[in-house]
BADREN-403603 format. One record per atom (N, C-alpha, C): atom name; y, z, x. Coordinates in steps of 0.2 Angstrom, whole numbers, plus 5000, padded with zeros to 4 digits. Atoms other than C-alpha are relative to their C-alpha. Last residue first. Layout:
<recs>
+------+------+------+------+
| atom |    v |    w |    u |
+------+------+------+------+
|   CA |    Y |    Z |    X |
...
+------+------+------+------+
</recs>
This chain:
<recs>
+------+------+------+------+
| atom |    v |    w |    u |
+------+------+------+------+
|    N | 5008 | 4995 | 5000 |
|   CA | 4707 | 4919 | 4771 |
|    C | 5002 | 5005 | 4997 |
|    N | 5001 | 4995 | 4997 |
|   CA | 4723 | 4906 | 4766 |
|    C | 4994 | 5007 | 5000 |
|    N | 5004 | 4992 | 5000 |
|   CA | 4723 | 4890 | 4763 |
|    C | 5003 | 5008 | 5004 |
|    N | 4996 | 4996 | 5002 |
|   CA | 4741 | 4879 | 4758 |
|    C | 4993 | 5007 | 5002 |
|    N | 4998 | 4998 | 5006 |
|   CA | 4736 | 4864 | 4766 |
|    C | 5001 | 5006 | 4997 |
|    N | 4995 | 4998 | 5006 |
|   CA | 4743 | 4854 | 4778 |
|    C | 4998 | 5002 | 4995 |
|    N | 4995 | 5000 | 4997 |
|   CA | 4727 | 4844 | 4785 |
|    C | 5006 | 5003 | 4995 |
|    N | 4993 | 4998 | 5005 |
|   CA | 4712 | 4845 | 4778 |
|    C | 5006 | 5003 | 5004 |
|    N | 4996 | 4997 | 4998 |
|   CA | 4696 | 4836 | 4788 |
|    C | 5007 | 5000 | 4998 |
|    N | 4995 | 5004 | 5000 |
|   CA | 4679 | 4830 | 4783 |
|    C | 5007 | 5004 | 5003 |
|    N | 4995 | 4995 | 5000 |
|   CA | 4663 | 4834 | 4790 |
|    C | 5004 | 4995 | 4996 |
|    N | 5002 | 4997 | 5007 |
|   CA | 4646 | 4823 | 4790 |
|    C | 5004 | 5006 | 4997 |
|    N | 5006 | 5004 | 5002 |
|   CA | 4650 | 4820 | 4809 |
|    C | 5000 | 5005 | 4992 |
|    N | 5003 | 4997 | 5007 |
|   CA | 4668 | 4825 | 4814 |
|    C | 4993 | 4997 | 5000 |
|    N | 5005 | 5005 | 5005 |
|   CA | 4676 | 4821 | 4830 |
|    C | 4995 | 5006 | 4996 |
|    N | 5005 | 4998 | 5003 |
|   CA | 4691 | 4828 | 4841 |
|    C | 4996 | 4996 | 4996 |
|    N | 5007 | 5001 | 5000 |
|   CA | 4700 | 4818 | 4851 |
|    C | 4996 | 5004 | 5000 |
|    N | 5002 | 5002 | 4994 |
|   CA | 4718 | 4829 | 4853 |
|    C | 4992 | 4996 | 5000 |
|    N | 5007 | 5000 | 5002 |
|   CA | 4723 | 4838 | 4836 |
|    C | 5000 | 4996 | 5005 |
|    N | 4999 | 5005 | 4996 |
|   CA | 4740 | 4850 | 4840 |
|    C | 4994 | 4996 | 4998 |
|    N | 5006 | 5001 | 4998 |
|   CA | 4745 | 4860 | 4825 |
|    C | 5000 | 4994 | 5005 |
|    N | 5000 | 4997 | 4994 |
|   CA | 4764 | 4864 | 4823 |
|    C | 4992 | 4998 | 5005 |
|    N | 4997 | 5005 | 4994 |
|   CA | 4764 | 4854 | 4808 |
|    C | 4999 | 5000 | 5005 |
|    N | 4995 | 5001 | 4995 |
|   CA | 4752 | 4869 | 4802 |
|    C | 5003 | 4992 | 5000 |
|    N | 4997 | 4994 | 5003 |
|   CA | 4736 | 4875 | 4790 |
|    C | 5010 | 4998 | 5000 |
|    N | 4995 | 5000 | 4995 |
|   CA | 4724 | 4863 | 4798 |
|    C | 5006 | 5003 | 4994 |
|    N | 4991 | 4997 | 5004 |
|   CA | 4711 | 4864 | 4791 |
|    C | 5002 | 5002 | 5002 |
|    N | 4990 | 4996 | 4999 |
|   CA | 4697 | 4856 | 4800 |
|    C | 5001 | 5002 | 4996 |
|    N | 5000 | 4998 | 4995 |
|   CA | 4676 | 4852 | 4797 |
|    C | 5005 | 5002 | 5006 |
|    N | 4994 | 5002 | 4998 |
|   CA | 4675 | 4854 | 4780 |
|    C | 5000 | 5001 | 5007 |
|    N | 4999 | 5004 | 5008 |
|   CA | 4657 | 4855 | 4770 |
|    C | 5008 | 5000 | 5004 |
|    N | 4995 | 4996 | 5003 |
|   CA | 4652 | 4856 | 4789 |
|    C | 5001 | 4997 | 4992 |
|    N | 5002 | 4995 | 5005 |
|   CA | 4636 | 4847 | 4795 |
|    C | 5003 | 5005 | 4998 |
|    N | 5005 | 5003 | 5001 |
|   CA | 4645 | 4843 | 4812 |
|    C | 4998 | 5003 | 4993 |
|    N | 5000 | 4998 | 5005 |
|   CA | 4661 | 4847 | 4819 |
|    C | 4995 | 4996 | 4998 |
|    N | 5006 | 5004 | 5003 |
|   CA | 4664 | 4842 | 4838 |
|    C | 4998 | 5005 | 4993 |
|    N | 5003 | 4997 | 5005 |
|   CA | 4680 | 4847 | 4848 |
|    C | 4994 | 4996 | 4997 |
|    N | 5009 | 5002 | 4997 |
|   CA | 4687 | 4836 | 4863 |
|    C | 4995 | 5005 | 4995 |
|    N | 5002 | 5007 | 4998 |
|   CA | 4703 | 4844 | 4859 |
|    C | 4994 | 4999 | 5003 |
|    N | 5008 | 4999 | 5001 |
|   CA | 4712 | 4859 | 4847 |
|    C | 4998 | 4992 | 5005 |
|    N | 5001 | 5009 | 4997 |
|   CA | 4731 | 4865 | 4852 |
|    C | 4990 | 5000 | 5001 |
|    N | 5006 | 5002 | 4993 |
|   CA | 4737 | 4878 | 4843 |
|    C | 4997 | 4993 | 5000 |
|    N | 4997 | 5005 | 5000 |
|   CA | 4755 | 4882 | 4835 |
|    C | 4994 | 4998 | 5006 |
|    N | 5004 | 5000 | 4994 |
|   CA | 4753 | 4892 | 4822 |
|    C | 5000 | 4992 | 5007 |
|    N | 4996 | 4999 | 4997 |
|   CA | 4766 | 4897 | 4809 |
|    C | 4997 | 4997 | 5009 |
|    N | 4997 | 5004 | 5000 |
|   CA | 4755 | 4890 | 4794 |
|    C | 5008 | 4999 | 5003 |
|    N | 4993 | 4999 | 5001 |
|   CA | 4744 | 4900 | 4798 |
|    C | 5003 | 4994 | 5000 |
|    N | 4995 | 4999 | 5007 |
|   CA | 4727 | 4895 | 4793 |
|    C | 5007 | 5002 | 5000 |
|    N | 4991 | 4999 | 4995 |
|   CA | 4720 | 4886 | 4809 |
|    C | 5003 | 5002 | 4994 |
|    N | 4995 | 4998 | 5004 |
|   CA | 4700 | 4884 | 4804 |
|    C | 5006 | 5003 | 5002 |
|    N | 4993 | 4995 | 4997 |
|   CA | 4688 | 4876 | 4813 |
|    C | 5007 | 5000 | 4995 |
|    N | 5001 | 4999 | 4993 |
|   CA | 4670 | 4874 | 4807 |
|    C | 5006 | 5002 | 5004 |
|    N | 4994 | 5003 | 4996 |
|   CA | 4672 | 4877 | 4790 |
|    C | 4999 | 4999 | 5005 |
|    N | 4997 | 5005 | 5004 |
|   CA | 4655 | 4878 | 4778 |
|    C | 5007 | 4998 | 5002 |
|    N | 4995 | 4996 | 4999 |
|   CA | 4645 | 4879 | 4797 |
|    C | 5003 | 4998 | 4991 |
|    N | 5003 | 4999 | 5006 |
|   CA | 4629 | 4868 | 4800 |
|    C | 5006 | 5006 | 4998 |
|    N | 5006 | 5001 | 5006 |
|   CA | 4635 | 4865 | 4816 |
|    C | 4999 | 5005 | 4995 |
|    N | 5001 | 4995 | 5004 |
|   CA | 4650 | 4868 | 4830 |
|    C | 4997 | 4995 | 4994 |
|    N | 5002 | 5001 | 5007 |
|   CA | 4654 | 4861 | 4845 |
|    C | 4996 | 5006 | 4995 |
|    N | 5004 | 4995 | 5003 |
|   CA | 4669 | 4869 | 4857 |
|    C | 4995 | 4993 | 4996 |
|    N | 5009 | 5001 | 5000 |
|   CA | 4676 | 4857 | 4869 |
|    C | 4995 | 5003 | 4995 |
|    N | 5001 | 5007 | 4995 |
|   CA | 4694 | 4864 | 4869 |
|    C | 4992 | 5000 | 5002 |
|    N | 5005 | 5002 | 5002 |
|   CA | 4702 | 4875 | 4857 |
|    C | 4998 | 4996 | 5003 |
|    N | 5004 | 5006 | 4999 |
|   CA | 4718 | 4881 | 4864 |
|    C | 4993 | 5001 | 4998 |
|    N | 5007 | 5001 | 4999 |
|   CA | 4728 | 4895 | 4856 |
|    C | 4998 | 4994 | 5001 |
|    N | 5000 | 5000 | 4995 |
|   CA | 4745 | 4899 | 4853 |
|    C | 4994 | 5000 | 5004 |
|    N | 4994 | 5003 | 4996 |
|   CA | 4745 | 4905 | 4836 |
|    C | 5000 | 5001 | 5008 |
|    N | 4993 | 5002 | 5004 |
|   CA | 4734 | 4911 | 4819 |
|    C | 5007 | 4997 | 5007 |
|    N | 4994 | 4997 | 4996 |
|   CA | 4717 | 4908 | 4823 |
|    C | 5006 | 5000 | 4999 |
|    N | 4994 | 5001 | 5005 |
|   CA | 4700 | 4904 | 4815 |
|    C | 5004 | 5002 | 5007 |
|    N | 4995 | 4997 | 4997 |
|   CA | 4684 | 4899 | 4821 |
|    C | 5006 | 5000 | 4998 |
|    N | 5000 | 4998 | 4994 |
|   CA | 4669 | 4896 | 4813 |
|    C | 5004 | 5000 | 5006 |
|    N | 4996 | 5002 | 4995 |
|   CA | 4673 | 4899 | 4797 |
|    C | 4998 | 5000 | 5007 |
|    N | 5002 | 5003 | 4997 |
|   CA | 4661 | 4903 | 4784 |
|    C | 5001 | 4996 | 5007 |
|    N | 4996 | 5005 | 5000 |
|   CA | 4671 | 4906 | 4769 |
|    C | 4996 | 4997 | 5007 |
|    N | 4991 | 5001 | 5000 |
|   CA | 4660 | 4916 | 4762 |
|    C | 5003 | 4996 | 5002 |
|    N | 4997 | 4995 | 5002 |
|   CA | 4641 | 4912 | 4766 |
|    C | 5008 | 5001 | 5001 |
|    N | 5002 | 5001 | 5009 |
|   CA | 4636 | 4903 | 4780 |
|    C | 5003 | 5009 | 4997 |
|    N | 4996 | 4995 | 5002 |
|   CA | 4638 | 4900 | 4799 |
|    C | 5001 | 5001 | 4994 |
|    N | 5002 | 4996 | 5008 |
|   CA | 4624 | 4893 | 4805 |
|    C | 5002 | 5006 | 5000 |
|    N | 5006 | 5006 | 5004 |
|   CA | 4627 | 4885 | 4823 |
|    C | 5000 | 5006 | 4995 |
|    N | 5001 | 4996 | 5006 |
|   CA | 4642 | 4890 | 4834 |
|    C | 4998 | 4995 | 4996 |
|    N | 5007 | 5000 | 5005 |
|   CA | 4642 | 4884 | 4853 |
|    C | 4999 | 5003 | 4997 |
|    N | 5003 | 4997 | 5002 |
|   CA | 4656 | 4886 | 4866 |
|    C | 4996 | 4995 | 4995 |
|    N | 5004 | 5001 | 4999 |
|   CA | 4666 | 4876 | 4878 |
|    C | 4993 | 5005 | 4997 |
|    N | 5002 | 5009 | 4999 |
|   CA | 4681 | 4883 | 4877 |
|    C | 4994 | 4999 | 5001 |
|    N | 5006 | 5003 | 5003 |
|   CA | 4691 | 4895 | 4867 |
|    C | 4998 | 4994 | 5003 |
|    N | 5002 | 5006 | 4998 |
|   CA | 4708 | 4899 | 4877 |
|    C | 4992 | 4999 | 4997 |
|    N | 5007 | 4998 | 4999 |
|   CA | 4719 | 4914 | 4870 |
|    C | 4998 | 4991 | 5002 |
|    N | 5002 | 5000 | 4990 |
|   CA | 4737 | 4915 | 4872 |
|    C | 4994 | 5000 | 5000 |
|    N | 4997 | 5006 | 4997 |
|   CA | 4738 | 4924 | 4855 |
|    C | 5000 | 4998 | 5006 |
|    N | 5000 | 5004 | 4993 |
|   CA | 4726 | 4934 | 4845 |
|    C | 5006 | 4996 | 5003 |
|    N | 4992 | 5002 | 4996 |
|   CA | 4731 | 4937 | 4828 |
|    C | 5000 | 5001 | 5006 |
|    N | 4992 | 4997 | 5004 |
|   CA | 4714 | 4938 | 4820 |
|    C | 5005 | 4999 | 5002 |
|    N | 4994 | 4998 | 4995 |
|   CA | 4705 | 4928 | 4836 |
|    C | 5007 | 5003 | 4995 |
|    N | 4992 | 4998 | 5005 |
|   CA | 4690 | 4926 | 4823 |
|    C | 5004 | 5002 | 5005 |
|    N | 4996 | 4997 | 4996 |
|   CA | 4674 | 4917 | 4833 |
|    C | 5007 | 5001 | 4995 |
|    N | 5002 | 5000 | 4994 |
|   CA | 4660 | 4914 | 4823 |
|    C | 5003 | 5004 | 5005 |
|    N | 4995 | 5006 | 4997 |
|   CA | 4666 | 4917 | 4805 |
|    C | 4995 | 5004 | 5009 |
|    N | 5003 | 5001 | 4992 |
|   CA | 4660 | 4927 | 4791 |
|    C | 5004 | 4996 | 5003 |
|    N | 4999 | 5007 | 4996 |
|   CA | 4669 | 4932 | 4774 |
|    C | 4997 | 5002 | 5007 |
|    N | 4992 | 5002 | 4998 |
|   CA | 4661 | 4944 | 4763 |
|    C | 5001 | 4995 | 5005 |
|    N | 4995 | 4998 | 5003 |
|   CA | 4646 | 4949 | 4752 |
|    C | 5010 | 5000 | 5004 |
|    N | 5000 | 5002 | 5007 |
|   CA | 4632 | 4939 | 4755 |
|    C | 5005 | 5003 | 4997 |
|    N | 4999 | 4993 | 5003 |
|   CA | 4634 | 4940 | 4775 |
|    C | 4999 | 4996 | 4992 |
|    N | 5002 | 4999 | 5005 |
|   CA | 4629 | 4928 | 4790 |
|    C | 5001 | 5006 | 4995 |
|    N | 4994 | 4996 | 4998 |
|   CA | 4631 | 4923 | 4809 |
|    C | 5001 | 5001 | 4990 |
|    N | 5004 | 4995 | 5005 |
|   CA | 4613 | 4915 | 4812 |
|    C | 5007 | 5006 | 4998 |
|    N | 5007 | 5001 | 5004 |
|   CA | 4621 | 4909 | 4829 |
|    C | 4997 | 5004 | 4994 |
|    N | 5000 | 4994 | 5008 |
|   CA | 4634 | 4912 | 4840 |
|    C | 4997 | 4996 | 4997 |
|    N | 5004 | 5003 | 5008 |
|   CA | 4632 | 4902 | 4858 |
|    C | 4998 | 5006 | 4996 |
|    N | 5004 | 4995 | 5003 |
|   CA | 4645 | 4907 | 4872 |
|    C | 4996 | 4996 | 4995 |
|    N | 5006 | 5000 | 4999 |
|   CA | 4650 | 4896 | 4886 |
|    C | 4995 | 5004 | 4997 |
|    N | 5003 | 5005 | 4996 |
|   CA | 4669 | 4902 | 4885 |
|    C | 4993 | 5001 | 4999 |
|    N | 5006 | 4999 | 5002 |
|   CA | 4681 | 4915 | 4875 |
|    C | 4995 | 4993 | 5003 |
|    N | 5004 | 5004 | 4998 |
|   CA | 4695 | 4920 | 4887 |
|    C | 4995 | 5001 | 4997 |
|    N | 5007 | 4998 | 5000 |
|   CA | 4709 | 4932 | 4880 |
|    C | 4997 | 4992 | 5001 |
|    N | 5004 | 5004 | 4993 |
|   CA | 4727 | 4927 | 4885 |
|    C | 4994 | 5004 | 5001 |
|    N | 4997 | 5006 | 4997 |
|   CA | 4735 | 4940 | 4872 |
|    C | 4993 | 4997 | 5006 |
|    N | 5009 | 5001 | 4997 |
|   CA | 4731 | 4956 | 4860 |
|    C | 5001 | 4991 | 5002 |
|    N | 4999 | 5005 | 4999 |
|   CA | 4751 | 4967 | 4859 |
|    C | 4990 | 4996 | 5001 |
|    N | 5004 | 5003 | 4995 |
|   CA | 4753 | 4981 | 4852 |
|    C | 4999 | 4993 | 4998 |
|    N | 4998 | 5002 | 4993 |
|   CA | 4766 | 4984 | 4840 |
|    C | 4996 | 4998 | 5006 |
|    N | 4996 | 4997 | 4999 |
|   CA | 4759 | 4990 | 4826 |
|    C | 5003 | 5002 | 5007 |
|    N | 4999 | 4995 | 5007 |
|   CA | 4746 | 4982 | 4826 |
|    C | 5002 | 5005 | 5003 |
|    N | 4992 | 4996 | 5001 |
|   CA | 4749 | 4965 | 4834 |
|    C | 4997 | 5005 | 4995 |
|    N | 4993 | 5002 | 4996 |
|   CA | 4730 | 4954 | 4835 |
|    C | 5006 | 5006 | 4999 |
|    N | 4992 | 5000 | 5003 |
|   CA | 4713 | 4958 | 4835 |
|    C | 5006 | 4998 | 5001 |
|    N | 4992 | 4998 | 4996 |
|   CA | 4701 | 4947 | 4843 |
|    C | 5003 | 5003 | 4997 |
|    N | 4994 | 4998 | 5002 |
|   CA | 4683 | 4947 | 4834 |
|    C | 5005 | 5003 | 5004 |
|    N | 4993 | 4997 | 4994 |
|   CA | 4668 | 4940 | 4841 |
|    C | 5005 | 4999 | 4994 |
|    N | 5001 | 5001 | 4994 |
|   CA | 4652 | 4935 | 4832 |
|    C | 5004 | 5004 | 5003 |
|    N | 4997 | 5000 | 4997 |
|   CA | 4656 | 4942 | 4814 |
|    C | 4997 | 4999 | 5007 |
|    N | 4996 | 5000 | 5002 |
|   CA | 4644 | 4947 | 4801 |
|    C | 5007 | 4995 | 5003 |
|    N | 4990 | 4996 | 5002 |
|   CA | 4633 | 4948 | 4813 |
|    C | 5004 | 4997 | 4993 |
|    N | 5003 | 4998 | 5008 |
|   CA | 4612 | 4940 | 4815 |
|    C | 5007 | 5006 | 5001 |
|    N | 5005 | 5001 | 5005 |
|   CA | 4615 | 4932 | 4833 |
|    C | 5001 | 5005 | 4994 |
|    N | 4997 | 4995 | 5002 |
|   CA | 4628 | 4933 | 4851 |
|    C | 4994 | 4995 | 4993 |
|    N | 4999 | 5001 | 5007 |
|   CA | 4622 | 4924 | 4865 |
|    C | 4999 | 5006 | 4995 |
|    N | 5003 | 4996 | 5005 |
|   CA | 4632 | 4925 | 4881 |
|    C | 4998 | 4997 | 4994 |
|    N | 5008 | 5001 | 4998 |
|   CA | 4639 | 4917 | 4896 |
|    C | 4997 | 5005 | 4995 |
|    N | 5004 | 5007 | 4996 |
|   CA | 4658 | 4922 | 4894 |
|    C | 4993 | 5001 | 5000 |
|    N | 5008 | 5001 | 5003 |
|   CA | 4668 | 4933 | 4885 |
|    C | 4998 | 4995 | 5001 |
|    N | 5006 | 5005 | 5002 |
|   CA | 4684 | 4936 | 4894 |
|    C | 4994 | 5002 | 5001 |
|    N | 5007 | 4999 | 4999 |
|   CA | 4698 | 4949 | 4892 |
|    C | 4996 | 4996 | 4998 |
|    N | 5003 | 5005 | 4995 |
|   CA | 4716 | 4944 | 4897 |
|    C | 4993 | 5002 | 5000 |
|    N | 4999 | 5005 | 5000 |
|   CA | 4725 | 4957 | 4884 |
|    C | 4996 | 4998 | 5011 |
|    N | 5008 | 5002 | 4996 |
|   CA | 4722 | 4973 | 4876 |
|    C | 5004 | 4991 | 5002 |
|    N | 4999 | 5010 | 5001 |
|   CA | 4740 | 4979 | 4871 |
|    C | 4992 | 5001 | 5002 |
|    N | 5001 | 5002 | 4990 |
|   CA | 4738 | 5000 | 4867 |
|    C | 5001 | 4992 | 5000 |
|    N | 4994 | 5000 | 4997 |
|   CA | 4742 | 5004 | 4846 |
|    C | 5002 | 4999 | 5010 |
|    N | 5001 | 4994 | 5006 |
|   CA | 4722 | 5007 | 4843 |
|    C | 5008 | 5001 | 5004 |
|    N | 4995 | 4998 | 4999 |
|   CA | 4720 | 4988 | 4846 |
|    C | 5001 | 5008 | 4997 |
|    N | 4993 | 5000 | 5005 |
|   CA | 4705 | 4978 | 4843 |
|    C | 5004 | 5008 | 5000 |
|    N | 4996 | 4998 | 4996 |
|   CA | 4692 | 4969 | 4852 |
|    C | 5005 | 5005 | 4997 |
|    N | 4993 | 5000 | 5005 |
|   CA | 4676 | 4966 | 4843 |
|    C | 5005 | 5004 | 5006 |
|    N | 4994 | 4997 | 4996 |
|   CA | 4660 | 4960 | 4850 |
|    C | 5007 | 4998 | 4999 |
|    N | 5002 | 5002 | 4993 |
|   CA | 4645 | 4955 | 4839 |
|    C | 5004 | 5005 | 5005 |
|    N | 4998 | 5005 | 4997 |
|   CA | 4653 | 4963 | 4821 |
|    C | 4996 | 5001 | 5008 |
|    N | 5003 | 5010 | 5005 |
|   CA | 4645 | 4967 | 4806 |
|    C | 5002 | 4996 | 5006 |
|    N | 5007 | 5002 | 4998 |
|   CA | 4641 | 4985 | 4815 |
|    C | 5000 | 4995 | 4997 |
|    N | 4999 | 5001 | 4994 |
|   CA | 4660 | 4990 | 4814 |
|    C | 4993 | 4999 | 5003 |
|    N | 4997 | 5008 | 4998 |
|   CA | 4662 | 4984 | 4797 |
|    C | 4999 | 4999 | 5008 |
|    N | 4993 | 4999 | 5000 |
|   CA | 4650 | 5000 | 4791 |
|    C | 5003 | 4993 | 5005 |
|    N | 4998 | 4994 | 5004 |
|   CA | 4631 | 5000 | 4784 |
|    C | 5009 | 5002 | 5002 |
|    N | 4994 | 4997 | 4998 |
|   CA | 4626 | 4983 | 4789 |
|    C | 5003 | 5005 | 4996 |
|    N | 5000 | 4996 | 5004 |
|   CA | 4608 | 4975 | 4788 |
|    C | 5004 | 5005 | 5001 |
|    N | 4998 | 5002 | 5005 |
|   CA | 4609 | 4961 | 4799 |
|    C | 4999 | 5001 | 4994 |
|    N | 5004 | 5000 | 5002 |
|   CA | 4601 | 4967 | 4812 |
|    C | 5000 | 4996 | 4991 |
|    N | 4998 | 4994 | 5002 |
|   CA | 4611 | 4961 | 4826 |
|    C | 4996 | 5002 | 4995 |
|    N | 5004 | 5000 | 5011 |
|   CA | 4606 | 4954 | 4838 |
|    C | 5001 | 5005 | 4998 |
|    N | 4998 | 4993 | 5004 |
|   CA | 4620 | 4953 | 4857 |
|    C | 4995 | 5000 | 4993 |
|    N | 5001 | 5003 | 5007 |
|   CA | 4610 | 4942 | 4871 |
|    C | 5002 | 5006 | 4996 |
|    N | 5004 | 4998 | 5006 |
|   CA | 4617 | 4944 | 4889 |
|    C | 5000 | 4998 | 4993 |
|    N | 5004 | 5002 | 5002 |
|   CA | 4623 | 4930 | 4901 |
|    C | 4994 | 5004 | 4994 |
|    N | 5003 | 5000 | 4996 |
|   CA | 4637 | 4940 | 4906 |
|    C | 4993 | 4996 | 5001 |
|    N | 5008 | 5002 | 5000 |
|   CA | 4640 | 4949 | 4892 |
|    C | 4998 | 4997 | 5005 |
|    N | 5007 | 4996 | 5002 |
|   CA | 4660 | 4955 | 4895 |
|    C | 4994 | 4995 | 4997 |
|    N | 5004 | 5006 | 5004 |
|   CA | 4673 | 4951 | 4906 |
|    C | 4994 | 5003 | 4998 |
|    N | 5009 | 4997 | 4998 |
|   CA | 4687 | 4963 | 4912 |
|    C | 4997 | 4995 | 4997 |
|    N | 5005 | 5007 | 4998 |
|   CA | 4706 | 4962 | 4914 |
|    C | 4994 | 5001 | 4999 |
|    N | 5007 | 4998 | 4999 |
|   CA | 4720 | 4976 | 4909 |
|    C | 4996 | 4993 | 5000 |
+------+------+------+------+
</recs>
């Protein structure tokens, strides 16, 4: 299955959330079927819990070679649980590129996370308290030409396996090898 979704549209949320399935922008996730090769491109996504959420394997399906490109998530925010820009759960084969996440707060505040076989490429990301975050310590993604701005951390790198290619921190710092888990 292939399809691409927004297109140039704007998703707001209201940021007043009555079930997990209104915390999130646009969520992909497996009701035992694969989903795989869906891009989200040319969009902005605002006031979520969640920008974009990948699921990954359950119970046996498969959520592969999705395309996240050219989007900007913004204002991505909760008081009571973890947030994050783009979440590729156990996504694999995915290509994150070229995006834009600014004010990601509260919880843990990730603005992108991923457990394996993912590129990371051109994304920057602001005012965030992670900017990118790779917490398996099975993963083996490859992150370059990155930008991490106004983070109270701007990596964790989770992994050996991790690739880091010319990225850059401003006002960030970056934890390599260590033991988080969301």
């Amino acid at each position: 299955m292939s399809s691409s979704i927004l297109g140039g549209h704007v998703l707001t949320g209201s940021r007043t959330f009555f079930s997990p399935s209104q915390a999130t922008g646009v969520a992909l996730a497996t009701n035992n079927q694969p989903i795989e090769n869906v891009t989200i491109r040319n969009g902005t996504i605002s006031g979520f819990q969640r920008g974009i959420f990948l699921a990954g394997v359950n119970e046996g399906a498969s959520s592969t070679g999705h395309v996240v490109e050219e989007m900007h998530i913004t204002a991505i925010t909760s008081t009571t649980t973890v947030t994050a820009g783009i979440d590729l759960g156990g996504a694999q084969g995915c290509l994150i590129s070229n995006d834009f996440v600014n004010n990601v707060s509260n919880g843990i505040g990730s603005a992108f996370t991923g457990i394996g076989q993912c590129q990371f490429i051109h994304n920057r990301v602001i005012n965030c308290n992670i900017g990118f975050l790779c917490a398996s310590a099975n993963n083996s993604n490859y992150l370059e030409s990155n930008f991490a701005s106004n983070c109270g951390t701007g990596f964790i790198c989770a992994s050996d396996k991790l690739r880091l290619h010319n990225n850059s921190l401003y006002d960030a710092i970056l934890r390599r090898n260590t033991n988080y888990r969301r």
